[in-house]
N, CA, C and O atoms as a GROMACS GRO file, in nm:
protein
  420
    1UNK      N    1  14.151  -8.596  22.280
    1UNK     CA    2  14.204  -8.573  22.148
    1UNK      C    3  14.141  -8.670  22.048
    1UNK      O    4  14.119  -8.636  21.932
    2UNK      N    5  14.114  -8.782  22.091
    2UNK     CA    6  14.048  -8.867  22.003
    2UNK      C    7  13.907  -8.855  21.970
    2UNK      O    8  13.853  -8.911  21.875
    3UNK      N    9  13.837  -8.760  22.076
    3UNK     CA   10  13.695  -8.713  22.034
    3UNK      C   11  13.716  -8.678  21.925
    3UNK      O   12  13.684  -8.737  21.822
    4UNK      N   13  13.798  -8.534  21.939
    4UNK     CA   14  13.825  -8.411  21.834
    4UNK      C   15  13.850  -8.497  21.726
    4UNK      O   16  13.753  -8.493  21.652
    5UNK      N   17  13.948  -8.580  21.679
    5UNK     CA   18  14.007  -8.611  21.560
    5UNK      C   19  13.865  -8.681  21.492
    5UNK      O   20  13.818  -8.641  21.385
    6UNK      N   21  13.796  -8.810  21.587
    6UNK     CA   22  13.670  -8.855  21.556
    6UNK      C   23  13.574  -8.753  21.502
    6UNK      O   24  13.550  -8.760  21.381
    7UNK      N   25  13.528  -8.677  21.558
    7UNK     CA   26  13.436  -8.562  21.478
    7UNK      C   27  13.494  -8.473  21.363
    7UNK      O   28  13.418  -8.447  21.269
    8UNK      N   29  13.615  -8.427  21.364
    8UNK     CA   30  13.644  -8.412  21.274
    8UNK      C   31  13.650  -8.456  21.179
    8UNK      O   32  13.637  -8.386  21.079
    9UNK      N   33  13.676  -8.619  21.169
    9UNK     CA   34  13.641  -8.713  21.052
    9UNK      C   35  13.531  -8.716  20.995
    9UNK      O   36  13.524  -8.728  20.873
   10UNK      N   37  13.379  -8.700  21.103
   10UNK     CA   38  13.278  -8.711  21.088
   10UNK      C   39  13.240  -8.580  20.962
   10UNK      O   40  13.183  -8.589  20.853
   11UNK      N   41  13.299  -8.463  21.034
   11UNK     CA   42  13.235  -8.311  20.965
   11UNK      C   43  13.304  -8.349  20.818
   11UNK      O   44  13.245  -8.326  20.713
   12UNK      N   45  13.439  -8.412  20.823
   12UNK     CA   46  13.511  -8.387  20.674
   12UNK      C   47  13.429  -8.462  20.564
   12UNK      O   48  13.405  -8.425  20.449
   13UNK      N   49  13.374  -8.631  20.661
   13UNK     CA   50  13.313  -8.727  20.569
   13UNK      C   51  13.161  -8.634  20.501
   13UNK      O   52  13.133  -8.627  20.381
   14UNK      N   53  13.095  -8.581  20.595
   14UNK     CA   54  12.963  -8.513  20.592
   14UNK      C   55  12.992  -8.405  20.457
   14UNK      O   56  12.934  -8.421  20.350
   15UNK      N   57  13.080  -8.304  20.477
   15UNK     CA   58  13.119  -8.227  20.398
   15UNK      C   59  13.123  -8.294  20.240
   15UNK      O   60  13.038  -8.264  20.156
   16UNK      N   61  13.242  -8.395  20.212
   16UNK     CA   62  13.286  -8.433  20.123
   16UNK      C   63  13.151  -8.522  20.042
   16UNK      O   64  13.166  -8.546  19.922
   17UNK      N   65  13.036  -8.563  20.105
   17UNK     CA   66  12.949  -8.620  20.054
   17UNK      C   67  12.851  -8.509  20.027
   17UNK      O   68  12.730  -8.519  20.011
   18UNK      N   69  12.909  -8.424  20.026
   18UNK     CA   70  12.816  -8.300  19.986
   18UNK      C   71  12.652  -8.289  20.046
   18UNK      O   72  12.541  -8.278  19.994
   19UNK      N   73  12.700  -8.297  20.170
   19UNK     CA   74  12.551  -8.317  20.313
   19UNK      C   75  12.501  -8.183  20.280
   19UNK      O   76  12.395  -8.166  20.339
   20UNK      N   77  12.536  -8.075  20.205
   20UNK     CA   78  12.428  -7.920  20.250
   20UNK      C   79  12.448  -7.903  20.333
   20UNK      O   80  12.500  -7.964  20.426
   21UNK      N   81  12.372  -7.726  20.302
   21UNK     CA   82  12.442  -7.650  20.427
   21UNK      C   83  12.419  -7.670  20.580
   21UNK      O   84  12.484  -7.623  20.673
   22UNK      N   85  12.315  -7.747  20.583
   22UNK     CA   86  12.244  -7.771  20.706
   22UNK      C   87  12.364  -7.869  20.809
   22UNK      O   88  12.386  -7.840  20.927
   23UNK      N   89  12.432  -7.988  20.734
   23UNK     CA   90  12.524  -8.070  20.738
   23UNK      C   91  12.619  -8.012  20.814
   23UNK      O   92  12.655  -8.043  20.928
   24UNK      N   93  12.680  -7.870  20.697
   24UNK     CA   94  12.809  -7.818  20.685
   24UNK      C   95  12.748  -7.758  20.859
   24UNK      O   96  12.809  -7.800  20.957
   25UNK      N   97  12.655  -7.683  20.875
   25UNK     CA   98  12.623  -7.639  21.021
   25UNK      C   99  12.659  -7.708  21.094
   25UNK      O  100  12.752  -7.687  21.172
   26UNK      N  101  12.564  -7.850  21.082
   26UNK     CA  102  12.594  -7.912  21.245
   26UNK      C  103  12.747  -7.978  21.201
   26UNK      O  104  12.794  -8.017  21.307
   27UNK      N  105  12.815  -7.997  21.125
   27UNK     CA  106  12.955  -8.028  21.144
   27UNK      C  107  13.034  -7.889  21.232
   27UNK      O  108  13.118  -7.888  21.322
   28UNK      N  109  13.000  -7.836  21.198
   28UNK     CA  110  13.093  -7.710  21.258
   28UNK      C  111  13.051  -7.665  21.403
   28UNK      O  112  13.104  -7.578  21.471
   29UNK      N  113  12.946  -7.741  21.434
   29UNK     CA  114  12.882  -7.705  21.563
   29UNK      C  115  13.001  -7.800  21.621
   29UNK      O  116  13.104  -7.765  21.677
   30UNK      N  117  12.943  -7.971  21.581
   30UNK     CA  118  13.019  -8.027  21.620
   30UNK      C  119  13.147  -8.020  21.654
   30UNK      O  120  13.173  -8.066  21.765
   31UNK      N  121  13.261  -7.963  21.573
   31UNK     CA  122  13.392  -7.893  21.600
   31UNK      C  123  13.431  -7.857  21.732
   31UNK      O  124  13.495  -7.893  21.831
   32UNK      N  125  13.319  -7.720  21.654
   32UNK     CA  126  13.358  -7.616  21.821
   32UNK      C  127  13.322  -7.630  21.922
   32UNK      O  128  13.354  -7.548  22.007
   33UNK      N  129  13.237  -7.741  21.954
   33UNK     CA  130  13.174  -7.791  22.066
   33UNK      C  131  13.327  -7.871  22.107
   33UNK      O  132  13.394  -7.830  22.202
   34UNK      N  133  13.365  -7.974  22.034
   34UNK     CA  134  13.490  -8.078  22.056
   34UNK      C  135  13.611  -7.973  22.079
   34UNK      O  136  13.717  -8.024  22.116
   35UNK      N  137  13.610  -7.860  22.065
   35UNK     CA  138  13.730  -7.814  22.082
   35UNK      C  139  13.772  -7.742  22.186
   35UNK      O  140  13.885  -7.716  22.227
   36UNK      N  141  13.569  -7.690  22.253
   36UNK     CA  142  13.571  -7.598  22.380
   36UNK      C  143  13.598  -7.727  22.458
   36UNK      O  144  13.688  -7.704  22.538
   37UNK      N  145  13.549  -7.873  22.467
   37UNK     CA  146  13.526  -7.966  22.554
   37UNK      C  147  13.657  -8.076  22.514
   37UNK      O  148  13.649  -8.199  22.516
   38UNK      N  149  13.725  -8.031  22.494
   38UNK     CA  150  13.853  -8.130  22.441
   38UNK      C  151  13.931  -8.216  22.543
   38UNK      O  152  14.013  -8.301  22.509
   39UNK      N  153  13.896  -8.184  22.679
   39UNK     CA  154  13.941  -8.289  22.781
   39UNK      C  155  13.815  -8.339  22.892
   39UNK      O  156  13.822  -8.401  22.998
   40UNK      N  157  13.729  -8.297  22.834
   40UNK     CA  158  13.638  -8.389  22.881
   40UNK      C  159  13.546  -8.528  22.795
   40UNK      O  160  13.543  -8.520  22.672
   41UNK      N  161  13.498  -8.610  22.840
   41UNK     CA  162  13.422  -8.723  22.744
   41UNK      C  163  13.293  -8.715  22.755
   41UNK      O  164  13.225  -8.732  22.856
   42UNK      N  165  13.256  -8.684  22.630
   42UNK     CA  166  13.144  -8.628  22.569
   42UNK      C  167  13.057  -8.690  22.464
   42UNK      O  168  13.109  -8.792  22.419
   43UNK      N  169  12.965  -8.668  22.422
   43UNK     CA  170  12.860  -8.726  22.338
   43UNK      C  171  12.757  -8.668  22.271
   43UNK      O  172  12.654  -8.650  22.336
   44UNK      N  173  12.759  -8.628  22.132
   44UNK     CA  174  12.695  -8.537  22.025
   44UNK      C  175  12.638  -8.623  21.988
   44UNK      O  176  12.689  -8.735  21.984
   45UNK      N  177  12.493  -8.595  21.943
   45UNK     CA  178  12.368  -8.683  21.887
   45UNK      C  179  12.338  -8.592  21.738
   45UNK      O  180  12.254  -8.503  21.721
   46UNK      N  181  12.440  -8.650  21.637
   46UNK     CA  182  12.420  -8.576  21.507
   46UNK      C  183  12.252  -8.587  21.452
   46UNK      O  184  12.193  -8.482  21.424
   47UNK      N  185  12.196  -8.692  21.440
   47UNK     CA  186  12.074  -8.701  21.441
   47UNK      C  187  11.981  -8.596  21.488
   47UNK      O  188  11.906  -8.543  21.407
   48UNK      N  189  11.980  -8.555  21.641
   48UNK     CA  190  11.923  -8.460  21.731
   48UNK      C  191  11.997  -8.349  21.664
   48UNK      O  192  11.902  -8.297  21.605
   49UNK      N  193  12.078  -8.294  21.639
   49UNK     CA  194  12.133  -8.165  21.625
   49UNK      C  195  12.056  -8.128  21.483
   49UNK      O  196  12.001  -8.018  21.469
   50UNK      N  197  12.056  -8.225  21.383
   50UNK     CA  198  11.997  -8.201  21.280
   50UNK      C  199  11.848  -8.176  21.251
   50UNK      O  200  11.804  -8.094  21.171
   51UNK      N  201  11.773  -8.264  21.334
   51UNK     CA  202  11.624  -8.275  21.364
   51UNK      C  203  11.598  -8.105  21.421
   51UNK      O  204  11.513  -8.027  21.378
   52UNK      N  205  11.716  -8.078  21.549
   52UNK     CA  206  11.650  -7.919  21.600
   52UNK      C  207  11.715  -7.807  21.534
   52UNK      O  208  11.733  -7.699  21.589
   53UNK      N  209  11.751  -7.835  21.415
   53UNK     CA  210  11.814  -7.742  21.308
   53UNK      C  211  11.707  -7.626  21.319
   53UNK      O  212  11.596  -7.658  21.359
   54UNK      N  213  11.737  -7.460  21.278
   54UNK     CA  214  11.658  -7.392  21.271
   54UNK      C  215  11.709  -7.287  21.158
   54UNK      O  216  11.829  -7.270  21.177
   55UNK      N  217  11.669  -7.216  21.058
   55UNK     CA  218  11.711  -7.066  21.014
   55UNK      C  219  11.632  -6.960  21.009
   55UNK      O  220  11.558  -6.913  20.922
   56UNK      N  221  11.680  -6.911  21.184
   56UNK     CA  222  11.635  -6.785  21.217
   56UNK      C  223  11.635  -6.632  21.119
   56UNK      O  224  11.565  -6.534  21.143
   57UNK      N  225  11.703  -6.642  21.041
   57UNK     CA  226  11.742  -6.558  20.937
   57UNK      C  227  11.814  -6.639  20.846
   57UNK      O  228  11.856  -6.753  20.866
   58UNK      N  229  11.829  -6.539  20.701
   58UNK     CA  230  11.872  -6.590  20.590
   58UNK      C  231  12.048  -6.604  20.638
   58UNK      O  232  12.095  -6.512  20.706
   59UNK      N  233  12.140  -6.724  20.599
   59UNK     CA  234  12.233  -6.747  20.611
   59UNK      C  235  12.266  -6.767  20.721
   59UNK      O  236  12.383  -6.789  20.751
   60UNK      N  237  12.155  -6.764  20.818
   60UNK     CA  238  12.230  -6.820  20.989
   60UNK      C  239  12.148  -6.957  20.988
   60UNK      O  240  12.040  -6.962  20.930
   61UNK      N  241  12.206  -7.077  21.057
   61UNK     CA  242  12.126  -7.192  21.092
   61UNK      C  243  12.160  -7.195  21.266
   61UNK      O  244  12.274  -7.176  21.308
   62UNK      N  245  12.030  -7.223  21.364
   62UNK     CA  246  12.076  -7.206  21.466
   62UNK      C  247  12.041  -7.353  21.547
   62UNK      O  248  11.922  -7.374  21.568
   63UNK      N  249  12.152  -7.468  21.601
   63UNK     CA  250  12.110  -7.549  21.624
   63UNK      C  251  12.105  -7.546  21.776
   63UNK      O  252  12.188  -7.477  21.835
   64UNK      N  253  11.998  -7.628  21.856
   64UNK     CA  254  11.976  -7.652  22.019
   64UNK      C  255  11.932  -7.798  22.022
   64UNK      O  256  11.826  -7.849  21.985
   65UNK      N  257  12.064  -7.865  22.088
   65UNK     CA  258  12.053  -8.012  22.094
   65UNK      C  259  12.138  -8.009  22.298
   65UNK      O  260  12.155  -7.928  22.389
   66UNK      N  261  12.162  -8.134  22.271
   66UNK     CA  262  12.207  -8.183  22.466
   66UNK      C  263  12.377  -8.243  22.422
   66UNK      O  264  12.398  -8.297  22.313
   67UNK      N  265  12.438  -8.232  22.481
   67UNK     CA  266  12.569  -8.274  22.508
   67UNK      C  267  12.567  -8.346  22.640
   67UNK      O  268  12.538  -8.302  22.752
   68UNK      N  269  12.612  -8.486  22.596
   68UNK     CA  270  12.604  -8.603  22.690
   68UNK      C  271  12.762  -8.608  22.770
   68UNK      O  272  12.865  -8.625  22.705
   69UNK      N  273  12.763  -8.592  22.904
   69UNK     CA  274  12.919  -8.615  22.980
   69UNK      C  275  12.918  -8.762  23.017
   69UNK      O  276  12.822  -8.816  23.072
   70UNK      N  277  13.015  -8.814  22.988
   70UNK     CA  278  13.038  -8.950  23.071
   70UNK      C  279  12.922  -9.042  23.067
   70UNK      O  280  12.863  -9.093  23.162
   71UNK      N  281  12.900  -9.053  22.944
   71UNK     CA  282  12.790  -9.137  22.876
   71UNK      C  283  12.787  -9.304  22.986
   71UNK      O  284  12.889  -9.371  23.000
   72UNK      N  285  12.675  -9.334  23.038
   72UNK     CA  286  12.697  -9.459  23.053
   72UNK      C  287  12.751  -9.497  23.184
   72UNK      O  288  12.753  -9.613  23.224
   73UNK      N  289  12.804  -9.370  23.264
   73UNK     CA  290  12.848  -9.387  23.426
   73UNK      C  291  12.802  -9.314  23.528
   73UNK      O  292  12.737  -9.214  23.496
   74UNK      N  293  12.820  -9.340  23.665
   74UNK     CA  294  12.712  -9.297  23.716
   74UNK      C  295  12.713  -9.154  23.751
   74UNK      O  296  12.638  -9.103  23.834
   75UNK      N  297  12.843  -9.066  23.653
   75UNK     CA  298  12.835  -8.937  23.710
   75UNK      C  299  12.785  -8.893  23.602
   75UNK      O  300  12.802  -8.773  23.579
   76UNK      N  301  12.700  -8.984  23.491
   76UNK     CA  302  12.650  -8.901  23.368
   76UNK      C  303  12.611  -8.765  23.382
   76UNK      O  304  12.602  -8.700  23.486
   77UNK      N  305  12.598  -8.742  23.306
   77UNK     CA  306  12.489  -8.543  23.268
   77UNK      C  307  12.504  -8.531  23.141
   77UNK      O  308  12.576  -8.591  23.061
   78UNK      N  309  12.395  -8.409  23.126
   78UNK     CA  310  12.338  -8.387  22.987
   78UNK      C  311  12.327  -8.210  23.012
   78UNK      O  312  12.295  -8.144  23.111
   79UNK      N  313  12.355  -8.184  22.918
   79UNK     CA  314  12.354  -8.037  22.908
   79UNK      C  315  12.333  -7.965  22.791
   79UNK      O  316  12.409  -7.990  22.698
   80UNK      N  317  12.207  -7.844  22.769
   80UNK     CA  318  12.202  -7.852  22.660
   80UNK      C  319  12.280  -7.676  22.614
   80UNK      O  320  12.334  -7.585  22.677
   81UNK      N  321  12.250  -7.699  22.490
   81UNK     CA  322  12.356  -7.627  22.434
   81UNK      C  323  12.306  -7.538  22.322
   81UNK      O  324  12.240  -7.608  22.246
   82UNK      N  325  12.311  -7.400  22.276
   82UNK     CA  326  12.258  -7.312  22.131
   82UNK      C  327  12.395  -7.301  22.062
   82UNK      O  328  12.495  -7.290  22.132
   83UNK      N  329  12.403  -7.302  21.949
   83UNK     CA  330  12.498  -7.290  21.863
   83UNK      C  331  12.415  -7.209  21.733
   83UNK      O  332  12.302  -7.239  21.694
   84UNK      N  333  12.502  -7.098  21.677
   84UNK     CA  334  12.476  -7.001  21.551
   84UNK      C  335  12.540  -7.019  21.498
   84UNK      O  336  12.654  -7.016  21.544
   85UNK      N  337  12.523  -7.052  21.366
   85UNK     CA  338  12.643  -7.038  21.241
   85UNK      C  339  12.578  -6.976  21.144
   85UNK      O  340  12.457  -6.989  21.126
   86UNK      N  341  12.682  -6.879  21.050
   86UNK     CA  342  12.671  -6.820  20.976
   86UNK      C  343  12.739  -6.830  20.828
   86UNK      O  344  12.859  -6.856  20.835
   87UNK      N  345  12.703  -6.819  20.731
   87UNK     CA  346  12.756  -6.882  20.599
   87UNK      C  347  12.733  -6.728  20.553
   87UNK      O  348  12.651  -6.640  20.576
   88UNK      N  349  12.902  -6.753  20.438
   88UNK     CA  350  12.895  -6.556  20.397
   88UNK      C  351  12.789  -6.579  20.246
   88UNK      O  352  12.770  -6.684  20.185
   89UNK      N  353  12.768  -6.529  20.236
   89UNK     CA  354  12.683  -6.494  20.146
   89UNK      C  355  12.750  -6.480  19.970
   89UNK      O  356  12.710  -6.501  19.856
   90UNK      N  357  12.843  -6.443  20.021
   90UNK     CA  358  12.930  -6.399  19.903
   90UNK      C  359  13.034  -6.552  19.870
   90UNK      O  360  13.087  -6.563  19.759
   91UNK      N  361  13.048  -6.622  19.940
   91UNK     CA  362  13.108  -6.753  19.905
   91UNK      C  363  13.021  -6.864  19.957
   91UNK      O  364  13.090  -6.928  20.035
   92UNK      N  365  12.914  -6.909  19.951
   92UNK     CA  366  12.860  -7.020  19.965
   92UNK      C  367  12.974  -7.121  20.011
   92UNK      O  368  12.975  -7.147  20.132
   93UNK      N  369  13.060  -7.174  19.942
   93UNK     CA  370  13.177  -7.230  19.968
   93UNK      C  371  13.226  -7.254  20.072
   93UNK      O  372  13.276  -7.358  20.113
   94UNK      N  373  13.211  -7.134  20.129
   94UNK     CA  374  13.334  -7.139  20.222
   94UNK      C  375  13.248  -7.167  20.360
   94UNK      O  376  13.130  -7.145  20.388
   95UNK      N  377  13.359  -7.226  20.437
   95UNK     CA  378  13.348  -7.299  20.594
   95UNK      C  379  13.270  -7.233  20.655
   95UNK      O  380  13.327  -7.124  20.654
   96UNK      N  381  13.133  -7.213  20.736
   96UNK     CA  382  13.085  -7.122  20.786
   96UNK      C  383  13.128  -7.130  20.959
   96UNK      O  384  13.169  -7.218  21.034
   97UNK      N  385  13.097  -7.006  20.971
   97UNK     CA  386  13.160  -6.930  21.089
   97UNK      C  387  13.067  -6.942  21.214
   97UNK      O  388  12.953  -6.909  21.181
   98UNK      N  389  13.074  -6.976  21.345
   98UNK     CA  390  13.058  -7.033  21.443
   98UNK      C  391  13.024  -6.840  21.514
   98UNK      O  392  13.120  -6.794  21.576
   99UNK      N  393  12.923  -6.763  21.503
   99UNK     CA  394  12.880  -6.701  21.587
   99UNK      C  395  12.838  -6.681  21.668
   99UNK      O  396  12.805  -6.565  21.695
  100UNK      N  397  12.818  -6.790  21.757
  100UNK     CA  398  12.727  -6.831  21.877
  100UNK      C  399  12.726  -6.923  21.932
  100UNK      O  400  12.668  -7.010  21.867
  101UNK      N  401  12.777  -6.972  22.071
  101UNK     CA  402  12.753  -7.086  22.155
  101UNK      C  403  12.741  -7.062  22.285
  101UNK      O  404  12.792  -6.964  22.339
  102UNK      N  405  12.675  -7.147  22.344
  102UNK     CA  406  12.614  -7.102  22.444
  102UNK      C  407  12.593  -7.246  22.499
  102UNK      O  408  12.532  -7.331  22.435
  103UNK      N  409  12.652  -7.268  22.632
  103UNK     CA  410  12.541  -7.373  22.733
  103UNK      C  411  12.505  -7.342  22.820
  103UNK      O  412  12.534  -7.246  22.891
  104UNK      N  413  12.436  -7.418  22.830
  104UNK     CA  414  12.301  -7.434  22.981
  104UNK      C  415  12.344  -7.525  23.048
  104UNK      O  416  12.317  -7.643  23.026
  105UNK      N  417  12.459  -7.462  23.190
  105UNK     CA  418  12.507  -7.534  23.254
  105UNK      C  419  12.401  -7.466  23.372
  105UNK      O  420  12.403  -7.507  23.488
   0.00000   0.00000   0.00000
């Protein structure tokens, strides 16, 4: 729970400093990543997510970065992960929508 609340802080701070849409993406990746993985301990490399940013089409950004388990012990792993988001067209504004996730377990 304290991941989740932590990244969530992260996406709100990102948001509110007006990071672009690219930002608003990997915040929302971030989310739904923390929310599928909410009892396990985990590790998002906002940096990396942003660097493998992509827009495969107009209004989708599609990011492929690694999700770190148990950072630092000896049952670490890394797993990587595709995430799609989509922004409506008609509200720039608004929260964009999480069409796609996918890991590579």
């Amino acid at each position: 729970m304290q991941k989740l609340s932590m990244i969530a802080g992260l996406a709100l701070a990102l948001v509110a400093c007006g990071g672009g849409q690219e930002d608003r993406a990997v915040a929302a990746c971030e989310n739904a990543i923390a929310e599928k993985l909410k009892d396990k301990a985990f590790e998002l490399d906002h940096k990396d997510m942003r660097a493998k940013l992509q827009k495969p089409e107009e209004g989708v950004v599609q990011i492929n970065s690694v999700v770190v388990f148990d950072k630092g012990l000896a049952a670490e792993s890394k797993q990587t992960f595709e995430c799609r988001v989509k922004f409506d067209p008609q509200n720039p504004s608004a929260e964009p929508k999480i069409v796609g996730m996918q890991f590579t377990w």
